[in-house]
C-alpha positions in Angstrom: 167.4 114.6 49.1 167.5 116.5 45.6 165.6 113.8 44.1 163.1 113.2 46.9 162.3 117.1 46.6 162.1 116.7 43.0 159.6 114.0 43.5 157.4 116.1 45.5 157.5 118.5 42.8 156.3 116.2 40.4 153.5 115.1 42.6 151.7 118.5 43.0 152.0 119.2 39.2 150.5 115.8 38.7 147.5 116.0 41.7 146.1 119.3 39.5 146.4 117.5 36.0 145.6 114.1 36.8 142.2 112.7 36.0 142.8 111.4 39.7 143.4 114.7 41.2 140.5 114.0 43.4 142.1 111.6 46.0 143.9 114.8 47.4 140.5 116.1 48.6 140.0 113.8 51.7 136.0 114.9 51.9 135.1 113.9 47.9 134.1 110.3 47.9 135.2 108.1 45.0 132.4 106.9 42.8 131.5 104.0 43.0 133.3 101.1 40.8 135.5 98.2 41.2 134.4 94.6 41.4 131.6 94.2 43.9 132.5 93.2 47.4 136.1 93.8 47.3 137.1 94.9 50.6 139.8 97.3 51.3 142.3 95.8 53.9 143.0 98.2 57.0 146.8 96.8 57.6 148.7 100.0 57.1 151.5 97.6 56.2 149.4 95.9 53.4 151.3 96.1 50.4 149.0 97.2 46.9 152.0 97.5 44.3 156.1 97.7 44.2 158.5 98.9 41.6 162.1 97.7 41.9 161.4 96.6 45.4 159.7 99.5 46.4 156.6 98.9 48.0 152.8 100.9 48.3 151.2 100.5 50.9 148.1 101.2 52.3 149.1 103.3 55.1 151.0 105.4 52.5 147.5 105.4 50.3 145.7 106.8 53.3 147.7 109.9 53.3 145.7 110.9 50.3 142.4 110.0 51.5 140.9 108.3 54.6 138.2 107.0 51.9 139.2 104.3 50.9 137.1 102.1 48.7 138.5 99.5 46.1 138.6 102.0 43.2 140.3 104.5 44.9 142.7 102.6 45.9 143.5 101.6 42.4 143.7 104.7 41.2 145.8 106.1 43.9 148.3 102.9 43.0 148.6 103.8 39.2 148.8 107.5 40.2 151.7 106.0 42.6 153.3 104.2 39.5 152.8 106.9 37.4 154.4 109.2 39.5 157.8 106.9 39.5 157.9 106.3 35.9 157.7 109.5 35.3 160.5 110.4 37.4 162.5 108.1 36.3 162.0 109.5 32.7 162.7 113.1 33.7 165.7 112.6 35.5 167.1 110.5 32.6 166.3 113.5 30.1 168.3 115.8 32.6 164.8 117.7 33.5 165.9 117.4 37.3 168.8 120.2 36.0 166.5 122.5 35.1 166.4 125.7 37.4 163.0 126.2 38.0 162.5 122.3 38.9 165.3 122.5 41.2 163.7 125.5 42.7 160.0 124.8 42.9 160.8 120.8 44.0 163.2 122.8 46.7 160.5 125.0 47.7 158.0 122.2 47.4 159.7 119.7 49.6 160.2 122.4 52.6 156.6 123.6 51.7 155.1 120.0 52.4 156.9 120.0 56.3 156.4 122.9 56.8 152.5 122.7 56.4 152.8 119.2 58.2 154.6 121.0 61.5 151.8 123.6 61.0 148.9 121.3 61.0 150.6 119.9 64.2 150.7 123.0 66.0 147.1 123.4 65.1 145.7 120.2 66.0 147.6 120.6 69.5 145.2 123.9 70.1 142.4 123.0 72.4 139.2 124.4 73.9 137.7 123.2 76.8 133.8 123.8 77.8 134.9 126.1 80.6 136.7 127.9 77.8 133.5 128.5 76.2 131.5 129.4 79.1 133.8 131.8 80.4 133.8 133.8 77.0 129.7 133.0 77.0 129.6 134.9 80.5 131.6 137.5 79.6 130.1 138.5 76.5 126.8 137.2 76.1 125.1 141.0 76.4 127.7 142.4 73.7 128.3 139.4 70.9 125.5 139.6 68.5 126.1 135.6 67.6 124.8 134.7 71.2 121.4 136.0 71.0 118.2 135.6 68.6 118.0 138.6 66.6 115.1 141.1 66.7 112.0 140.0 64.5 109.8 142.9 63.2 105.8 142.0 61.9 104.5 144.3 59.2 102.2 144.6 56.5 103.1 147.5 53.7 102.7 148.9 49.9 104.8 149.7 47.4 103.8 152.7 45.0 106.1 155.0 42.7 105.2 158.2 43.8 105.0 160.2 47.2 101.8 161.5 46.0 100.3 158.0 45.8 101.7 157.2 49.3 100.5 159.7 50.7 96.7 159.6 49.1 97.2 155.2 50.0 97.8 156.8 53.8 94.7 159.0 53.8 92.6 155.8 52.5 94.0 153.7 55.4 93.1 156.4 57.8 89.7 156.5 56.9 89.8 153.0 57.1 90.2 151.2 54.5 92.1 147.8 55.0 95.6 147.7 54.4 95.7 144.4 53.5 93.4 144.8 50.9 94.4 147.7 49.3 98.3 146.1 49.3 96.4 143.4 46.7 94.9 146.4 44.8 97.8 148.6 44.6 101.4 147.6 45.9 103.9 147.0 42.9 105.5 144.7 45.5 105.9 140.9 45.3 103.8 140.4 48.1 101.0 142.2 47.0 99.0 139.3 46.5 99.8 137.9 50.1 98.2 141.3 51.5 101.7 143.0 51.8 101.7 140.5 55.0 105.5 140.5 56.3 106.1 138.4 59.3 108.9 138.0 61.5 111.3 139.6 59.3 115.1 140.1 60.4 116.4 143.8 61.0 118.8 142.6 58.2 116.7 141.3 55.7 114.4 144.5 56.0 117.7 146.8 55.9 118.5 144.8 52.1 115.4 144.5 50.8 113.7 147.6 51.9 116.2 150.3 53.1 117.8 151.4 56.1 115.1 154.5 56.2 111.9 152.2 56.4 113.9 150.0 58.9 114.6 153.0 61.5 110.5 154.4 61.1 109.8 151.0 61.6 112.0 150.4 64.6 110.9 153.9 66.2 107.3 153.0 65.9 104.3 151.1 68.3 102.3 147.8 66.7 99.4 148.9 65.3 101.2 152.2 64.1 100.8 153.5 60.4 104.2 154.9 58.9 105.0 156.7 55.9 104.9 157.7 53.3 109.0 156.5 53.5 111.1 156.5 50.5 112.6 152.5 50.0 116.2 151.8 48.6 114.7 151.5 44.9 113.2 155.1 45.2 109.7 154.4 45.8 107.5 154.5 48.5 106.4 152.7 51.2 103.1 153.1 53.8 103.0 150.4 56.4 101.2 149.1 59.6 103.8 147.9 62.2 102.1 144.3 63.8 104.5 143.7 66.2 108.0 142.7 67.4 109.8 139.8 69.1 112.7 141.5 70.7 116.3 140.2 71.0 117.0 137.9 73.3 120.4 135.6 74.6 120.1 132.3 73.4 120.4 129.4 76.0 124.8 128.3 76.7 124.0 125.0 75.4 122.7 126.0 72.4 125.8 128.2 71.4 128.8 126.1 73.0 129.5 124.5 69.7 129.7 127.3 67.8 131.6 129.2 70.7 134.7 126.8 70.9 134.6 126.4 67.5 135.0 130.1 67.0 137.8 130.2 70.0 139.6 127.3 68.0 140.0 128.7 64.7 141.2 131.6 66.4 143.5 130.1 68.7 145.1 127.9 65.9 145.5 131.2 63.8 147.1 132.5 66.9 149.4 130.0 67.3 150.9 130.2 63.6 151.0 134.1 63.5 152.9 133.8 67.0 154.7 131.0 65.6 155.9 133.1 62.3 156.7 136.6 64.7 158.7 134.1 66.7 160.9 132.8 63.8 161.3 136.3 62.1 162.5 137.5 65.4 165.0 135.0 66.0 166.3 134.8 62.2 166.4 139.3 62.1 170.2 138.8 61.9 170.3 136.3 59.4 168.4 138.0 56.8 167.6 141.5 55.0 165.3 142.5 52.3 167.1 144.0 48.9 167.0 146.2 46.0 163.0 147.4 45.7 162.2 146.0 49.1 164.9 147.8 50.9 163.6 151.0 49.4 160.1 150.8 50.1 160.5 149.9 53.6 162.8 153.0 53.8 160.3 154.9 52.5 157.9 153.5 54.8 160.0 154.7 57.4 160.2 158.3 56.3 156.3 158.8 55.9 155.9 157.2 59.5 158.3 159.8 61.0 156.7 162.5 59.2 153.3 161.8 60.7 
């Protein structure tokens, strides 16, 4: 068991050096090499290499990557070898003694099941399509993520001063285009475009405007002039409101995906956390926290009871 642990050890400090580190990640594809046409063979039982009678096998392979092309494979194989020799050599020159080794292979060896056990308990967790539409009904008015945000129409310009806003106001009111004059006089990007802004997002005028210019904006009627209104940089803006698409709830279909998806990966974070309480609860006899630990939950204790 020591030397099984010790192995595992081995084998994470080898996946972050090795030049093959890459067949942990299951979603990175190998390049492409190896001789042309060389299939891989799906038999899990397919031997690739042995040492001493041990034998590599493809099944074993896969639990590095489901990608499996020729060159991966080889390189998964020497990585295999490697891996062996190397123990071999470290437990000869007594490295396996070593405290931290002992330790970290420990640790290492109950990290790997336990993340296996987890992964189960995750993969167990399931959301059905009446899952989804049951939270869809009941929260389709309230969850921003169901519905199509607002979209606000405007066309605006950007000047330093109030005293320039306010004389670019009076010139619009007497009517002057504000289209044109945004190509004569905005210092904004889009002055060349006419200051033309169309179906922008509440939240993409918040950052790139200001909160300030948003909320005139919002309070306003199409066709309105507003400003002069200070933006987030400090300068000023006059603008014509040209309309508004208002929020509306997009269609179940269209969001079931994302809704179980969203109920999984909470459910499966669930199920660990409730998983984790479960165990501390049951093992509170069996343990108890020391030294600096003990004294900081003590004080924790006092400043609670003091509130």
């Amino acid at each position: 068991m020591k030397k099984f642990a010790l192995l595992i050890f081995l084998v994470s400090v080898m996946l972050i050096n090795s030049e093959i580190a890459f067949c942990a990640e299951a979603n990175i594809p190998a390049p492409p090499a190896g001789p042309e046409n060389t299939a891989v063979p799906q038999d899990p039982n397919y031997v690739v290499m042995t040492l001493d009678g041990n034998d590599f096998t493809i099944g074993q392979a896969k639990f590095f990557t489901t990608q499996l092309d020729y060159e991966t494979l080889k390189n998964i194989a020497d990585y295999w070898l490697n891996t062996q020799l190397l123990y071999e050599e470290a437990v000869k020159r007594g490295v396996d003694k070593d405290a931290k080794t002992k330790f970290l292979a420990d640790i290492g060896y109950k990290k790997a099941i336990a993340s296996a056990m987890i992964e189960k308990i995750q993969n167990d967790v399931k959301v059905s399509d009446e899952d989804a539409k049951k939270y869809y009904d009941d929260n389709k008015e309230t969850d921003s993520r169901l519905r199509e945000p607002n979209y606000l129409s405007f066309s605006h310009i950007t000047v330093e001063t109030l005293d320039q806003a306010q004389d670019v106001r009076k010139r619009i009111e007497k009517g002057e285009e504000i289209n044109d004059l945004a190509k004569e006089l905005s210092l904004a990007k889009d002055a060349q475009k006419g200051g033309r802004a169309g179906k922008f997002r509440e939240d993409t005028i918040r950052s790139r405007i200001g909160q300030e210019f948003l909320d005139t904006l919002l309070n306003a009627s199409e066709g309105d002039i507003i400003g002069p209104v200070k933006n987030k940089d400090g300068k000023y803006e006059v603008a014509r409101h040209e309309g508004k698409r208002a929020s509306r709830i997009l269609e179940f279909d269209k969001v079931k995906d994302q809704i179980k998806s969203t109920l999984e990966s909470k459910a499966k974070k669930d199920a660990v956390e409730n998983l984790i309480n479960s165990l501390h609860n049951n093992a509170k006899n069996r343990y108890k926290k020391e030294g600096i630990l003990k004294e900081e939950i003590a004080k924790e204790k006092i400043k609670k009871s003091e509130k």
